[in-house]
C-alpha positions as CSV (number, residue, x, y, z in Angstrom):
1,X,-124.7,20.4,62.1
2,X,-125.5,16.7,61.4
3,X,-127.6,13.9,62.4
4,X,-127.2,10.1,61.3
5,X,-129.9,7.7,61.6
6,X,-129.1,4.2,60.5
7,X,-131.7,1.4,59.0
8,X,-131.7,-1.4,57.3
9,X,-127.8,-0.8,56.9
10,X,-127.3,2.4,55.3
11,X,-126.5,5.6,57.1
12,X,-128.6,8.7,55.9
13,X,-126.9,12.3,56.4
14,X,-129.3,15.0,57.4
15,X,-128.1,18.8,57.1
16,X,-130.0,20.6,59.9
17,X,-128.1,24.1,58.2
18,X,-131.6,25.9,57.9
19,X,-132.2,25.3,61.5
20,X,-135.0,23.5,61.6
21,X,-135.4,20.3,63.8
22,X,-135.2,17.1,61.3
23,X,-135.6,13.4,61.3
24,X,-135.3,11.1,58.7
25,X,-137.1,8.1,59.0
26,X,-137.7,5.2,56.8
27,X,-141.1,6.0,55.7
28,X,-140.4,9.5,54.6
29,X,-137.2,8.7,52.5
30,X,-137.5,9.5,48.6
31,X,-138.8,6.2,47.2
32,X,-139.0,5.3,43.2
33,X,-141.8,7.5,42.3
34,X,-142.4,4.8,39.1
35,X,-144.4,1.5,39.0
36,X,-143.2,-1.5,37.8
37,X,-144.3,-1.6,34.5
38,X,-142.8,2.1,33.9
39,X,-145.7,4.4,34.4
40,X,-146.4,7.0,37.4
41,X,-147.8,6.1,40.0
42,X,-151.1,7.7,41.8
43,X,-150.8,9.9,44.5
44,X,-152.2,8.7,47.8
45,X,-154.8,10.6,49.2
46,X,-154.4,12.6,52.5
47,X,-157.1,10.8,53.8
48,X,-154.9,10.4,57.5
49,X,-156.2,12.0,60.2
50,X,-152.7,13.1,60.9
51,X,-152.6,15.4,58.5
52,X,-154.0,18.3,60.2
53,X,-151.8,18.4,63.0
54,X,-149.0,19.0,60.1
55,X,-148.5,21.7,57.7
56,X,-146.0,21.6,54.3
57,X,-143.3,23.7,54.5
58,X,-139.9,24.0,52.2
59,X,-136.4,24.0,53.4
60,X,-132.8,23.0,53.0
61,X,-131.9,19.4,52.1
62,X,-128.6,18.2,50.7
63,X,-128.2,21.7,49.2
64,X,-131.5,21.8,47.5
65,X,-134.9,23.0,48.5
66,X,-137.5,20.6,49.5
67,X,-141.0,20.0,50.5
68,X,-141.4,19.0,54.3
69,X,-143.7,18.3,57.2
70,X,-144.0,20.0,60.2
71,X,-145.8,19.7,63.1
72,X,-148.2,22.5,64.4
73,X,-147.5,22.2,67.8
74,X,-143.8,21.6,69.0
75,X,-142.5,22.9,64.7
76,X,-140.4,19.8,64.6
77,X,-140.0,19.1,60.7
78,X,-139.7,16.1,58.6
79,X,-138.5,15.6,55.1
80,X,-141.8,14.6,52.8
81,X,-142.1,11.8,51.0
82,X,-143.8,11.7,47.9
83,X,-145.1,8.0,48.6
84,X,-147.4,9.8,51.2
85,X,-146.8,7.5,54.0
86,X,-148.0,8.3,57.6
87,X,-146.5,6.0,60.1
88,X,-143.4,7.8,61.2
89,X,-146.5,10.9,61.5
90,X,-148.4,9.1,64.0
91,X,-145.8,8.0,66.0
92,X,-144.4,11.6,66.3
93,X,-147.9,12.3,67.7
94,X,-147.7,9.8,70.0
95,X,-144.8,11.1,71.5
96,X,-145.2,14.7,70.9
97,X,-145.8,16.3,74.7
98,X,-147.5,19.3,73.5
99,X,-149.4,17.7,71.3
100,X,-150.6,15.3,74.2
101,X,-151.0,18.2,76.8
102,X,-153.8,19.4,74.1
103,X,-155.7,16.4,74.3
104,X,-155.9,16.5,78.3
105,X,-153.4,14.1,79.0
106,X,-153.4,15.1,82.7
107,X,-150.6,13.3,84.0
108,X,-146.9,11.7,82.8
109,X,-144.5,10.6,84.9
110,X,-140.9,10.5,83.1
111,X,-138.2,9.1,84.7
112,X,-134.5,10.5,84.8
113,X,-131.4,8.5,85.6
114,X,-129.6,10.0,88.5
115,X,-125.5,9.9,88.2
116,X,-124.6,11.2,91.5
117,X,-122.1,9.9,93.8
118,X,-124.3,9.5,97.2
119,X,-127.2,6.9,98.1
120,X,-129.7,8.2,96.3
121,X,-132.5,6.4,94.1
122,X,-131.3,5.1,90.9
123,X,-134.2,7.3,89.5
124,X,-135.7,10.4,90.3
125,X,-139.7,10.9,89.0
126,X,-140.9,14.7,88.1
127,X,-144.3,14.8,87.6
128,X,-146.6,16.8,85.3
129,X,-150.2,17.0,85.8
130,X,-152.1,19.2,83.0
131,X,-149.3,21.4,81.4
132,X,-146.8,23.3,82.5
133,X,-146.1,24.6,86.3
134,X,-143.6,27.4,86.7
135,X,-144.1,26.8,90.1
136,X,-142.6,23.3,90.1
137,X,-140.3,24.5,87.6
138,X,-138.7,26.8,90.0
139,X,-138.6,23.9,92.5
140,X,-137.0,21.4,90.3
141,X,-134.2,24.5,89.4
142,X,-133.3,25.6,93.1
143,X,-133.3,21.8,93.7
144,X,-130.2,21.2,90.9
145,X,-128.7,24.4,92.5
146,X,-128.5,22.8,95.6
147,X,-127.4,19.6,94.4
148,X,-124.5,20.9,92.1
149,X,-123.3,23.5,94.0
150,X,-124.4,26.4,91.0
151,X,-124.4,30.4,92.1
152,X,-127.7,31.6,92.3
153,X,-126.7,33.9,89.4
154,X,-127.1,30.6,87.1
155,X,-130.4,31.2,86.4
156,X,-129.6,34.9,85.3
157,X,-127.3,32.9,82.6
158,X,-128.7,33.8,78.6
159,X,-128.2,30.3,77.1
160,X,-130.0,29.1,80.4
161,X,-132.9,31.0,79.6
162,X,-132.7,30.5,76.1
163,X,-133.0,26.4,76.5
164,X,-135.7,26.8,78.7
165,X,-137.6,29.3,76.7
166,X,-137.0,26.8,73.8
167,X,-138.5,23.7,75.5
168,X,-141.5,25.6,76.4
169,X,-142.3,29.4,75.6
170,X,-144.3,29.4,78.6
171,X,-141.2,29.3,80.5
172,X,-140.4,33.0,82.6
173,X,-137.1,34.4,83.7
174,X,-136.4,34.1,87.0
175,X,-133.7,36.3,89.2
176,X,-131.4,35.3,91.5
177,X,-133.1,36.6,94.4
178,X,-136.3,34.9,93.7
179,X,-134.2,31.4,92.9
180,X,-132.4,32.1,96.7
181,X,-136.0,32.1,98.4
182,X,-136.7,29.0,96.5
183,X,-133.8,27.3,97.4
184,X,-134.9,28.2,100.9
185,X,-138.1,27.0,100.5
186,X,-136.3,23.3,99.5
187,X,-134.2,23.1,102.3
188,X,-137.6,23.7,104.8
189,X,-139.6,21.2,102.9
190,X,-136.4,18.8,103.2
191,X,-136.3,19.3,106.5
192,X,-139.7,18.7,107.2
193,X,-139.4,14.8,105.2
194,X,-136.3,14.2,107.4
195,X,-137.8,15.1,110.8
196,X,-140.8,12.8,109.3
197,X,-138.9,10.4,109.2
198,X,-136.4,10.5,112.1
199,X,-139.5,10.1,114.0
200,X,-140.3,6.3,113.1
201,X,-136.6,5.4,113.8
202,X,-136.0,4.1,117.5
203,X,-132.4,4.6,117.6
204,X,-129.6,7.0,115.8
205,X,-125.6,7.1,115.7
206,X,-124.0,10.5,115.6
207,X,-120.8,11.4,113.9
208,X,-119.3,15.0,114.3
209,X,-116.3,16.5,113.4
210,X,-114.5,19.7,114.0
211,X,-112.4,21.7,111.4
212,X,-111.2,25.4,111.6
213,X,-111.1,27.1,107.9
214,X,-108.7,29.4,106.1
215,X,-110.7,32.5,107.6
216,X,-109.9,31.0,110.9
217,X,-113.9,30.2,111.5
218,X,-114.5,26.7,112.9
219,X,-116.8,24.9,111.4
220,X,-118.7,21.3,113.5
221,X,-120.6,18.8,111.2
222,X,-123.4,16.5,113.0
223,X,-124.4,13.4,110.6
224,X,-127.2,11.2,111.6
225,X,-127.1,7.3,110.8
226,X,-129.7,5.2,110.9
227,X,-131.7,1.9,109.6
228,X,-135.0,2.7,108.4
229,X,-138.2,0.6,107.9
230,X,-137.2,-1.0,105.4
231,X,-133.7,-2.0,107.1
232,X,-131.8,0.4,104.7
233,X,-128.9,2.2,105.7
234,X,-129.3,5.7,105.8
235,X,-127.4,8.8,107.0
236,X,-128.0,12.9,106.4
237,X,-126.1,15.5,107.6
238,X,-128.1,17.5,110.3
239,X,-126.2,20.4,111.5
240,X,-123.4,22.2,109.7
241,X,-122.7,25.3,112.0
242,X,-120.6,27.8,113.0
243,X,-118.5,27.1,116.2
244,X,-117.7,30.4,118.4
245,X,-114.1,29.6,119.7
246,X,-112.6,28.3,122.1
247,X,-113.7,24.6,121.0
248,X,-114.0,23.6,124.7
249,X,-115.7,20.4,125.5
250,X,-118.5,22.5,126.8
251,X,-119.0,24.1,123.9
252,X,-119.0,20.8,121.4
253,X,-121.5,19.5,124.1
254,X,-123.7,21.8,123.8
255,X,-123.4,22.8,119.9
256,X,-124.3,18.8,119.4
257,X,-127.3,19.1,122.3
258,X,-129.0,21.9,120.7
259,X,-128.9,20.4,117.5
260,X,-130.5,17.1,118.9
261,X,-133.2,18.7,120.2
262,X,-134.0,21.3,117.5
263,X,-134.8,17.5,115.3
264,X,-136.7,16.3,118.3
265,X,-134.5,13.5,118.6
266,X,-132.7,13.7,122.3
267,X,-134.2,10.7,123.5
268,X,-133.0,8.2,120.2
269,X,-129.4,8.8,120.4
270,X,-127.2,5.3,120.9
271,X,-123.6,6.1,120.5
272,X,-122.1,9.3,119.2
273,X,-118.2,8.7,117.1
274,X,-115.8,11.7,117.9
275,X,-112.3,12.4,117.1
276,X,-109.3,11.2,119.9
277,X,-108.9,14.7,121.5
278,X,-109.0,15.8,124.8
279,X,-112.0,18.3,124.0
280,X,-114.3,15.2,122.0
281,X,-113.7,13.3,125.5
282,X,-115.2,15.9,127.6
283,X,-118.0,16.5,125.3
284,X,-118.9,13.0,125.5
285,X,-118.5,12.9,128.6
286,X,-121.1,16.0,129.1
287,X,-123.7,14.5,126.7
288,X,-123.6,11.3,128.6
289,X,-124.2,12.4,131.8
290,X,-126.7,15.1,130.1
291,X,-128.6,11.9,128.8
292,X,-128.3,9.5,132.1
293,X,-130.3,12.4,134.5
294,X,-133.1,12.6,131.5
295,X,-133.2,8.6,131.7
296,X,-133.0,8.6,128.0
297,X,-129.5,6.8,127.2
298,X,-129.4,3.8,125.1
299,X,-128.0,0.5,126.7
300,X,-126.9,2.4,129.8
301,X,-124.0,4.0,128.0
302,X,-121.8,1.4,127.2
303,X,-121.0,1.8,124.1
304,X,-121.7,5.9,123.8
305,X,-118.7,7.4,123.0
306,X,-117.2,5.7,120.2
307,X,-114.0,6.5,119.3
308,X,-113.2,7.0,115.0
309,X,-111.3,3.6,114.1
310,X,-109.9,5.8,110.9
311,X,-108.2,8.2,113.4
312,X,-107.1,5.7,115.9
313,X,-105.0,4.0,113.0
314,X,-103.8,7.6,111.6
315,X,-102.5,8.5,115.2
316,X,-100.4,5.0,115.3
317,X,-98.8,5.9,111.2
318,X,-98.2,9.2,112.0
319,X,-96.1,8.4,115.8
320,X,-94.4,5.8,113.7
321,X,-93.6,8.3,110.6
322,X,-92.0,10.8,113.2
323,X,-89.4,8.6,113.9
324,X,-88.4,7.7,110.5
325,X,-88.5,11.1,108.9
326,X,-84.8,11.6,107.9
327,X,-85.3,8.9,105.7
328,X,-88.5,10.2,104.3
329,X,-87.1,13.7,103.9
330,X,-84.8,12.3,101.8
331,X,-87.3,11.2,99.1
332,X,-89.4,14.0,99.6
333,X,-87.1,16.4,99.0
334,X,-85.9,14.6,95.4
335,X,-89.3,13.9,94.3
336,X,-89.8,18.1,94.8
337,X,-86.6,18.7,92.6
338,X,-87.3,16.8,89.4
339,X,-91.0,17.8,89.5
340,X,-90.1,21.9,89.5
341,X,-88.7,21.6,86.1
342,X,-90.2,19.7,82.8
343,X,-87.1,19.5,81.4
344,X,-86.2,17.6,84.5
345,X,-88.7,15.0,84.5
346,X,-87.8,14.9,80.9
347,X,-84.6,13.8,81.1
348,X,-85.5,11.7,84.1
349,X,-88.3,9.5,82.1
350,X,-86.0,9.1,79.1
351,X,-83.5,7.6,81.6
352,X,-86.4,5.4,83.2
353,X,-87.3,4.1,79.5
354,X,-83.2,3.2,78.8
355,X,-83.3,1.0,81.8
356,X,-86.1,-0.7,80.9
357,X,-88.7,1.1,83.4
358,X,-92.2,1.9,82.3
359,X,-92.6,5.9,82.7
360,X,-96.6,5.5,83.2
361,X,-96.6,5.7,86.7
362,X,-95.5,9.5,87.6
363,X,-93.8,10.8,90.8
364,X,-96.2,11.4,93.8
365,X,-95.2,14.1,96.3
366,X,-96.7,13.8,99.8
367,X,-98.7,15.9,102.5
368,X,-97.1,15.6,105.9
369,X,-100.2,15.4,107.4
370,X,-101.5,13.0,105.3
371,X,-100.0,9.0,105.7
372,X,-101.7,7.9,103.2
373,X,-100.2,10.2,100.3
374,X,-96.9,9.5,102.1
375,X,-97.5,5.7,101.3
376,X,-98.3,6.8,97.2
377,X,-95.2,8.5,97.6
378,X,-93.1,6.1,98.3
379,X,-94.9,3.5,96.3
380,X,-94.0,5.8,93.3
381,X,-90.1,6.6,94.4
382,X,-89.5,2.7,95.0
383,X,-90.6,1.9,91.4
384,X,-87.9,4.3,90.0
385,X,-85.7,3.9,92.5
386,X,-82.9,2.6,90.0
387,X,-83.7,5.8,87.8
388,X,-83.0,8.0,90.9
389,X,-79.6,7.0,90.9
390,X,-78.8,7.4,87.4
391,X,-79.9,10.7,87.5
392,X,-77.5,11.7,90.0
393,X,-74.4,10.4,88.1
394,X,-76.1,12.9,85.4
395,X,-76.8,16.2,87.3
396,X,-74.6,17.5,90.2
397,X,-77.1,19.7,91.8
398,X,-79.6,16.8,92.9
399,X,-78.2,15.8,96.2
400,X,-81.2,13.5,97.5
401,X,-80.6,9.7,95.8
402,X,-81.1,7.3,98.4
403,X,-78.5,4.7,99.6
404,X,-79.2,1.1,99.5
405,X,-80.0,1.3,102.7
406,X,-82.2,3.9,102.8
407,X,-84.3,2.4,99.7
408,X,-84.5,-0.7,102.0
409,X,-85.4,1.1,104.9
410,X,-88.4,2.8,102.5
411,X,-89.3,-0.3,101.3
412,X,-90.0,-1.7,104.3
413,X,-92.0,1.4,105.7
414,X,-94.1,1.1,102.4
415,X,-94.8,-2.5,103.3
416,X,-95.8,-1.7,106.9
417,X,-98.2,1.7,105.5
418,X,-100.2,-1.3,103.1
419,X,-101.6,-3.1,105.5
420,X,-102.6,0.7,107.0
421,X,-104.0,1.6,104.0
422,X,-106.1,-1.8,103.2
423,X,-107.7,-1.2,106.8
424,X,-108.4,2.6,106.3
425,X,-110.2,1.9,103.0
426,X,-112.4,-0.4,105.1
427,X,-113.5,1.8,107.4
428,X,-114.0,4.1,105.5
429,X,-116.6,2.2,103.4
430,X,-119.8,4.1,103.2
431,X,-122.1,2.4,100.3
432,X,-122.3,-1.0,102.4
433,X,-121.8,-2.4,106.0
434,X,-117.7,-3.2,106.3
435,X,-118.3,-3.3,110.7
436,X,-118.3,-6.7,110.8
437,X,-114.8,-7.3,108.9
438,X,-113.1,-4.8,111.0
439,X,-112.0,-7.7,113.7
440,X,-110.1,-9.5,111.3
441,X,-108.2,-6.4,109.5
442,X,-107.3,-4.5,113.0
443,X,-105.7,-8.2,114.1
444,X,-103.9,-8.1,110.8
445,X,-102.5,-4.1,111.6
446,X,-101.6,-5.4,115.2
447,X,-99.6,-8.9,114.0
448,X,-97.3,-6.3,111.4
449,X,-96.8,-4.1,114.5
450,X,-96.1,-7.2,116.5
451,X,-94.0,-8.3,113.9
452,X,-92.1,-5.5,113.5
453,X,-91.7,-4.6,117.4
454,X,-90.0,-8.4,118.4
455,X,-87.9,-7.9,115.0
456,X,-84.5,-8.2,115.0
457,X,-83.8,-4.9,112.5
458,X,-83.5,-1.9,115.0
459,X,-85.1,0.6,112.1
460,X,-88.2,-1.8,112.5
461,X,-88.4,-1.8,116.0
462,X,-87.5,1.7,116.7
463,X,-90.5,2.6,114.2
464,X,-92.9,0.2,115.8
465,X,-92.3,1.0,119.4
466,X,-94.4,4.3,119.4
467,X,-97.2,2.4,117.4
468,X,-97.4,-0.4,119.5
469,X,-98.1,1.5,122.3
470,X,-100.7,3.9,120.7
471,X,-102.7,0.6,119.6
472,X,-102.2,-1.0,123.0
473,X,-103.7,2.2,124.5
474,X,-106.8,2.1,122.3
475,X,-107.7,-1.6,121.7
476,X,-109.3,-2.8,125.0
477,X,-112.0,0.3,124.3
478,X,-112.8,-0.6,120.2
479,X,-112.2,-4.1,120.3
480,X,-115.4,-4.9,121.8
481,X,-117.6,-3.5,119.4
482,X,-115.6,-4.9,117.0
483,X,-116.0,-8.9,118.1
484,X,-119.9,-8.1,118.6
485,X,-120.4,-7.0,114.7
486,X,-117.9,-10.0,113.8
487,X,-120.1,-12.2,116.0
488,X,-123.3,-11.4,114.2
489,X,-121.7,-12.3,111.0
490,X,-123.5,-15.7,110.2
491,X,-120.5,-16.8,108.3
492,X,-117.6,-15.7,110.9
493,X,-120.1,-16.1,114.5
494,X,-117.6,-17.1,117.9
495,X,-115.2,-18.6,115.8
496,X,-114.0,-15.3,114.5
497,X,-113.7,-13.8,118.2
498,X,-112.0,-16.7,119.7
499,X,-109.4,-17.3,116.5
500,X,-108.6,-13.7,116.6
501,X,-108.2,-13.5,120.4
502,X,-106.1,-16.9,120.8
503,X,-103.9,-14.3,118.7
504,X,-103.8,-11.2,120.4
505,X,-103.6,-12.2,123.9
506,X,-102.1,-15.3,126.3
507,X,-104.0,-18.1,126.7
508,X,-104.8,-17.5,130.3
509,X,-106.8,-14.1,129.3
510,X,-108.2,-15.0,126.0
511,X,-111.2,-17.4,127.6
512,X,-112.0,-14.2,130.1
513,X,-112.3,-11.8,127.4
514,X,-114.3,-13.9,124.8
515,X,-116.5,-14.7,127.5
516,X,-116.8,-11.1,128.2
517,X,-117.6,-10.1,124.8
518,X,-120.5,-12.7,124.5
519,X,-122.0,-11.3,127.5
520,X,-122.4,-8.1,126.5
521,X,-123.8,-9.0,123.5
522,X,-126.6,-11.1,125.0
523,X,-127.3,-8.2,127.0
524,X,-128.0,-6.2,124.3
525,X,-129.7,-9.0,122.2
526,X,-131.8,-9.4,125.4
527,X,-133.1,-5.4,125.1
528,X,-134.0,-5.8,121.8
529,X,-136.0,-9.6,121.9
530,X,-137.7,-8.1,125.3
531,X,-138.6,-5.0,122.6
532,X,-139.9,-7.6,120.0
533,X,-141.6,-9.7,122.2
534,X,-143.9,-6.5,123.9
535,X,-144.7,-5.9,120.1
536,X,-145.9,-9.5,119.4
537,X,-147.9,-9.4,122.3
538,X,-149.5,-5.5,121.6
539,X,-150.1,-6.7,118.1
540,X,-152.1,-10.3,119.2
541,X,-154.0,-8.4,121.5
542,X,-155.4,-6.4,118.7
543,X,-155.8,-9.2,116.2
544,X,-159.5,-10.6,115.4
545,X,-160.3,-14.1,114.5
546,X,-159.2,-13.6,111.3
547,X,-155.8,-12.9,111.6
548,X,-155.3,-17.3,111.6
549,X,-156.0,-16.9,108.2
550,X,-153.6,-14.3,107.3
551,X,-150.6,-16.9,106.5
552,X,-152.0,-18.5,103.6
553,X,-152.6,-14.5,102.6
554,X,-148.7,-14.4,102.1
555,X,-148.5,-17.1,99.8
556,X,-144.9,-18.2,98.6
557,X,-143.1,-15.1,100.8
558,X,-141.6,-17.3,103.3
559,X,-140.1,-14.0,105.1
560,X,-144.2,-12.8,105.2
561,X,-144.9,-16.4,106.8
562,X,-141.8,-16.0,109.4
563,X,-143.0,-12.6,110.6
564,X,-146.4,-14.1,111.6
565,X,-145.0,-16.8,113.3
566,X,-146.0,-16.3,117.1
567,X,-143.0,-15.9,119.4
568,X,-143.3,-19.1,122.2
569,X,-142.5,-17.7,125.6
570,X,-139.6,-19.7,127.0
571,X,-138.6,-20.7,123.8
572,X,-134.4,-20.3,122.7
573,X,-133.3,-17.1,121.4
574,X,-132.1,-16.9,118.0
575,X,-128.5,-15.9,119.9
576,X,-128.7,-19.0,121.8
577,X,-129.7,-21.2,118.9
578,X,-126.6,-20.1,116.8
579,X,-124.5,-20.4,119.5
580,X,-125.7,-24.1,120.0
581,X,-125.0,-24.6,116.2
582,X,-121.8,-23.8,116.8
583,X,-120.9,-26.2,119.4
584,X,-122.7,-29.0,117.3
585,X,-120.6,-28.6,114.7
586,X,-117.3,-28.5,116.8
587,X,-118.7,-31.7,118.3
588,X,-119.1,-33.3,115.2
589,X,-115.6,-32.1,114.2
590,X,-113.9,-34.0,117.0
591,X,-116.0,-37.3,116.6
592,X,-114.1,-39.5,114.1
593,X,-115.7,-41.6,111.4
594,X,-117.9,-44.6,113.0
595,X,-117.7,-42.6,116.1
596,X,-121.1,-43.4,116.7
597,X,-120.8,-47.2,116.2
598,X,-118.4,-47.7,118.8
């Protein structure tokens, strides 16, 4: 075992053979024991007052013995250096966490980068106060079983206990039973944050989904998502729970309801996103009428049962795939051939390279009920579609290459399944807000469908006939949301709406529907200002003299100074103002130059 430590240039080689833990530094490397003018020079006295906290050893060093230094309380050694130099010394003392627990150090805060894959904080602080806590030990241990997904039999693990035990003796075996009541412990005190802070949020969007296992259990997830105080997205699983069959709309219902109220949040729910099934429908519709007799539903229902965008569009692929699976099956069933035998894909990559095709793109084979891994699939097959045909000149048992036809036919399916794809990804985006983009990527799904419904190629229309009337049937009920978020994008505002809906529908209903998008939006811009304004007017009421001072408190935060701005009663609404901006500018668009001097 090696370690390399570079300075100045040159690369020094420690052996670390006798197992002790070495550093070589620049102070403590062998140095010309000779002065200049040829005689010895003096030894330095250990007049340092690190030299107590050291004691001199020997041990292995480039295959001889040597004289070293190690340190007294965590037995890290160094090699010695006959100049008698103390530098590196001290600052090993300075870092040394033993060494700094003795003097009474009574808290350090070190910081650990966090890799995972979810929102969490780019660093995660564990505290010491005083020495060690096996307490918090065992805290900090249940919490990375949680987070990795380890067996509670990890901590029974020898070269677990070992590392510990190294890092600090004080350190004591723990069993798995003892790690499972800690882990429950965790999950409480978890709980306890969330419900903490569930309570300062006013509203919260559900999502649930149903799935049944391989057992045959059925499983519902309840996630809650939310903006907290510091307008952050946020979202956290609440229920994960067993589902007693059948899964009835009564039963969803009141899985979801008990859930809700066991986190004390019945009266914050705004809109709840389900599945397209028959059962989701009746759950919402239980929950909503559940929520309407308590008085407690959020902008009298209108927009409470949401239905999943991602699903709508996999319900449109999938009735379009149905009719086009000959030509599928086709592929699919090639693709499955070459890939049960290497000596297969073999022969078929050295044909690929011959004519010309790169080979580092490899064959994809599908899941039926999966559109999108149909879409990799054919995206692979297309790229050797020349190969495919080769091959079948060169073994008579594969029966599945493709006439020109049906490559075209593919090609044009894996044309139609890309704009499906790009819109899926959107929606599916979870690390920033994507709502307000879904207006202009649905129109763009329903002018291919269009497209490919008023074509003149039968395949084409055939395939689009089922999706067109799947979207047709879901539209009216998603598009609205979908224009409000677009609207509140400051960049896009009515101009997205209208441009998009002079699109989508005839001229005679496009000026109806835009109109009856904006109102619904100022209705619910009008709950929330009436909301802000009763909180301007609590908060002036309890604000002394003092508080006309409190601007020039905020100094150069302009969004400190716009928050205590008073709100002038009768004044425009920020709604109405941007809408009024928009106008303006259309005005000044149709006034030519030296309009105004005419």
């Amino acid at each position: 075992m090696s370690s390399h430590k570079e300075s100045n240039g040159i690369e020094s080689h420690v052996d670390l053979s006798d197992g002790q833990s070495v550093e070589l530094v620049d102070e403590l490397r062998d140095e010309d024991t000779t002065s200049k003018d040829g005689g010895a020079k003096g030894k330095r006295k250990n007049s340092s007052g690190v030299h107590p906290h050291f004691k001199d050893i020997e041990g292995m060093y480039k295959g001889k013995m040597v004289k070293k230094k190690q340190c007294i309380h965590c037995k890290h050694s160094y090699v010695a250096n006959s100049s008698g130099t103390t530098s590196s010394l001290k600052r090993h003392l300075d870092d040394c966490a033993y060494f700094q627990r003795s003097k009474g150090n009574t808290k350090n805060v070190i910081n650990f980068e966090y890799s995972g894959s979810d929102n969490k904080n780019d660093f995660i602080n564990v505290e010491s106060s005083g020495g060690y806590n096996h307490m918090k030990c065992r805290e900090i241990i249940a919490k990375m079983i949680i987070a990795h997904e380890l067996p509670f039999s990890f901590v029974e693990y020898h070269w677990f206990n070992q590392l510990l035990k190294y890092n600090n003796p004080l350190y004591q075996k723990i069993s798995r039973s003892t790690i499972t009541r800690e882990c429950i412990k965790v999950v409480d005190a978890e709980k306890e944050r969330i419900k903490k802070i569930l309570k300062k949020v006013d509203m919260i969007s559900l999502t649930s989904d149903c799935w049944t296992s391989n057992q045959t259990i059925g499983y519902m997830c309840l996630t809650a998502h939310f903006v907290d105080s510091d307008w952050k997205m946020q979202k956290c699983i609440i229920g994960f729970n067993e589902l007693a069959p059948p899964h009835s709309g009564e039963v969803i219902s009141d899985a979801i309801l008990e859930c809700v109220i066991k986190w004390g949040i019945q009266d914050k729910i705004g809109t709840i996103t389900l599945d397209n099934a028959s059962n989701n429908d009746r759950a919402a519709t239980i929950l909503k009428n559940n929520f309407t007799g308590k008085g407690k539903l959020h902008f009298d229902g209108l927009f409470f049962h949401i239905r999943c965008c991602a699903h709508i569009l996999n319900l449109v692929v999938q009735d379009g795939l149905g009719t086009i699976e000959p030509c599928l099956s086709k592929i699919r069933e090639g693709v499955k051939y070459l890939r049960k035998s290497p000596g297969r894909l073999l022969k078929f990559g050295e044909l690929a390279i011959t004519l010309g095709i790169h080979t580092r793109r490899s064959l994809c084979i599908d899941v039926k009920t999966r559109w999108n891994s149909t879409y990799h699939m054919l995206e692979s097959a297309i790229h050797y579609k020349n190969v495919f045909q080769a091959y079948s000149y060169r073994d008579s048992n594969f029966e599945w290459s493709p006439t020109f036809d049906e490559w075209t036919r593919a090609e044009k399916v894996h044309k139609l399944l890309e704009v499906f794809l790009k819109a899926t990804n959107l929606f599916s985006g979870t690390s920033y807000p994507t709502s307000n983009l879904f207006l202009i990527e649905i129109f763009k799904v329903k002018k291919e469908i269009s497209n490919a419904f008023i074509s003149d190629d039968a395949f084409l229309k055939n395939m689009s006939v089922p999706m067109h009337d799947k979207f047709e049937k879901y539209w009216g009920e998603i598009g609205v949301l979908m224009s409000i978020a677009s609207i509140l994008d400051p960049r896009f505002k009515l101009v997205s709406v209208e441009w998009t809906f002079e699109r989508l529908y005839p001229i005679s209903e496009r000026d109806s529907r835009v109109e009856d998008v904006y109102s619904k939006l100022k209705s619910l811009f009008q709950k929330y200002f009436n909301a802000f304004k009763a909180s301007k007017a609590a908060t002036s009421c309890s604000t002394t003299s003092t508080s006309f001072s409190e601007p020039a408190l905020h100094g150069d935060d302009f969004f400190a100074y716009l928050k205590s701005r008073p709100v002038e009663i009768g004044q425009k609404t920020e709604l109405e103002q941007s809408a009024k901006e928009e106008e303006n500018l259309e005005i000044d668009l149709l006034i030519p130059d030296g309009g105004a001097n005419n």
